[in-house]
C-alpha positions in Angstrom: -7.4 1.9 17.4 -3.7 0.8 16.9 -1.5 3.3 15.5 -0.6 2.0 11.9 2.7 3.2 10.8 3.0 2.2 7.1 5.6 2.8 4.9 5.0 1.9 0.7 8.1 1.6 -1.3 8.6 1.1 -4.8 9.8 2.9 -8.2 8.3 5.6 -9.6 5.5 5.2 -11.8 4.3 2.3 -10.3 1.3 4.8 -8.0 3.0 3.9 -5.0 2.4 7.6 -3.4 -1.1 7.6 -5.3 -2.3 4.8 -3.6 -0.6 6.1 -0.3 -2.6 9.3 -0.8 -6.0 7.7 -1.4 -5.8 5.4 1.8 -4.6 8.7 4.0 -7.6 10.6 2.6 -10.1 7.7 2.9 -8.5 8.0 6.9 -8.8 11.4 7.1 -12.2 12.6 4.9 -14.5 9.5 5.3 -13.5 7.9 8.6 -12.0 11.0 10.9 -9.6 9.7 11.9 -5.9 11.2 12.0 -3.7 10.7 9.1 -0.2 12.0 7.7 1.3 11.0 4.4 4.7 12.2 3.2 6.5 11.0 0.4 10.5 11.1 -1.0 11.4 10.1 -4.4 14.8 9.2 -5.8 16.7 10.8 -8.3 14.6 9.7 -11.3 11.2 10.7 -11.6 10.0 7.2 -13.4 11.8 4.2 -12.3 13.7 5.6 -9.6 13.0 4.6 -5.9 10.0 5.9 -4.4 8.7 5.7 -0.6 5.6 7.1 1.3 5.1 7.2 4.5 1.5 6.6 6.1 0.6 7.1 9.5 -3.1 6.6 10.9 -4.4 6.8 14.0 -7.4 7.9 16.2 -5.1 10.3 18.6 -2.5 13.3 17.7 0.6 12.3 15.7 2.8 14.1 16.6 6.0 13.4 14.5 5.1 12.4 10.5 8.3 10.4 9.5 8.2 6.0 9.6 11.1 4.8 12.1 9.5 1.3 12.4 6.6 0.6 10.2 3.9 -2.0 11.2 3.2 -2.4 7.6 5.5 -2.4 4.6 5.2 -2.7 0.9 7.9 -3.4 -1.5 7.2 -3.2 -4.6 10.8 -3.5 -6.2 14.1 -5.6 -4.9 15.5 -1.9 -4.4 13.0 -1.1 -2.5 13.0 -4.2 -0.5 16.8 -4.7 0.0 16.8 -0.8 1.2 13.5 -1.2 3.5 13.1 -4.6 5.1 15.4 -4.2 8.0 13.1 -1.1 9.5 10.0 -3.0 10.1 8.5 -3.5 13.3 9.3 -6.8 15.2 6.0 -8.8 14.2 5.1 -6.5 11.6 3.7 -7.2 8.2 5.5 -6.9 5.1 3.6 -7.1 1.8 5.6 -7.7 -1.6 4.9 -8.8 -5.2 6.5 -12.5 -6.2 7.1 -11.2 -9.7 9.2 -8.4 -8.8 10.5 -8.8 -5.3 12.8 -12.2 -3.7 12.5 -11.9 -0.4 14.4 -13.7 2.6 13.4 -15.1 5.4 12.9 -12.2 8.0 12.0 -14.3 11.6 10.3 -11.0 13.4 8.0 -10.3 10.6 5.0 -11.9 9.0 6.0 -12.1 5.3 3.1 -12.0 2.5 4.0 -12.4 -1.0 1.1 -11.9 -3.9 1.5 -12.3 -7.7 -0.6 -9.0 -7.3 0.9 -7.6 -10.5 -0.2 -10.7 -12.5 -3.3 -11.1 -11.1 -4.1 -7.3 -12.4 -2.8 -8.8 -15.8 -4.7 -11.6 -16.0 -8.2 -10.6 -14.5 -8.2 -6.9 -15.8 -5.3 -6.5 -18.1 -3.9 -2.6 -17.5 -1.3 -2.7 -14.9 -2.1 1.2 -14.6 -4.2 -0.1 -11.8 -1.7 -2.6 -10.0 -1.2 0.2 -7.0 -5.2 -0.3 -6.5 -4.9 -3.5 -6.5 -2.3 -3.5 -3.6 -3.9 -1.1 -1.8 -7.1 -3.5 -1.8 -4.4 -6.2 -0.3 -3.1 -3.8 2.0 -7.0 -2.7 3.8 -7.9 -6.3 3.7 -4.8 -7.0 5.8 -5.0 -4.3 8.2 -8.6 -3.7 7.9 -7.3 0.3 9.2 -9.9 1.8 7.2 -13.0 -0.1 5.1 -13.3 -0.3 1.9 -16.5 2.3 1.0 -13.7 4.8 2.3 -11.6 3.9 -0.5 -14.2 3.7 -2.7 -15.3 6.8 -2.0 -11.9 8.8 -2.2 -11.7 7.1 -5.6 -15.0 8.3 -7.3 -13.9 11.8 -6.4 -10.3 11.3 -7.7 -10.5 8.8 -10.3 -12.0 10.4 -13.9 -15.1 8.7 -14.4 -14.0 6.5 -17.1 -11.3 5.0 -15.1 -13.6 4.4 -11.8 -14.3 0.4 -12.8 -11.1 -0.4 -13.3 -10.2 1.0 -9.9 -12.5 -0.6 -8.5 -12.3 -3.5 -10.0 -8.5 -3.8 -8.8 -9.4 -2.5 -5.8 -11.8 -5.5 -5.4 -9.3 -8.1 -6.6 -6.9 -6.7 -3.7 -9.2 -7.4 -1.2 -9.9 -11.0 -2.1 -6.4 -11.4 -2.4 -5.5 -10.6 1.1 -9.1 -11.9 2.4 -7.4 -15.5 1.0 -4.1 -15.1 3.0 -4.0 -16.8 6.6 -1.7 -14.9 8.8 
């Protein structure tokens, strides 16, 4: 397996380390695999910025910190204007087209979702817009499957949350199913 060095960014209260947490577990608990997750939040605790860092991987890791990610999320224009530069030469970088204007970045594949508003439209809580993007994010990669994260969230998730998780969680992945790279 490919080391996957992934780095989410956004504001706070948008379940940006949430969702970072669930795919590191889903690596870790369900698929053995080795995983490390660290987060750093700004000042603010809602709608300051917010990053986690994600690294998976099938031998040691030994250093937990993102230099170069493979795969980034931006979530925010703060978050994008701060993080775009660090991604890896033909990396992947995932952002929302309501929230984020991106520019052209040559050495990275750009993929830009009205995720939020397809959580509005189809399900109507954005509570669940981080589920949704983690959905876009394993379809992408494909670094763990999908039962992994479904898993991780029955045992997080209260259960009368669970469909609507998993019901984002679904969207995600037909989102990025649809996207040619």
């Amino acid at each position: 397996m490919e080391r996957f060095r992934m780095v989410f960014s956004g504001s706070g209260g948008q379940g940006v380390v949430t969702a970072a947490i669930i795919l590191a577990e889903a690596a870790v608990i369900i698929e053995n695999l080795n995983a490390v997750q660290s987060q750093s939040y700004g000042a603010a605790a809602r709608g300051g910025s917010t990053r986690s860092d994600v690294i998976i991987a099938d031998s040691a890791i030994h250093y937990p910190k993102v230099i170069q990610p493979n795969f980034l999320v931006c979530l925010t224009q703060p978050a994008y204007n701060a993080y775009y530069p660090i991604i890896r030469p033909g990396g992947l970088l995932l952002t929302d087209q309501r929230f984020v204007n991106t520019e052209d970045k040559v050495d990275a594949r750009q993929v830009e979702l009205p995720m939020h508003s397809a959580v509005m439209e189809q399900i109507g809580k954005p509570i669940v817009f981080n589920i949704c993007m983690l959905g876009v994010t394993i379809s992408l990669t494909q670094v763990v499957q999908p039962e992994s994260i479904l898993k991780v969230l029955e045992e997080r998730i209260p259960e009368g949350f669970l469909e609507l998780n998993q019901k984002a969680l679904n969207l995600g992945i037909e989102m990025g199913a649809a996207v040619k790279i």
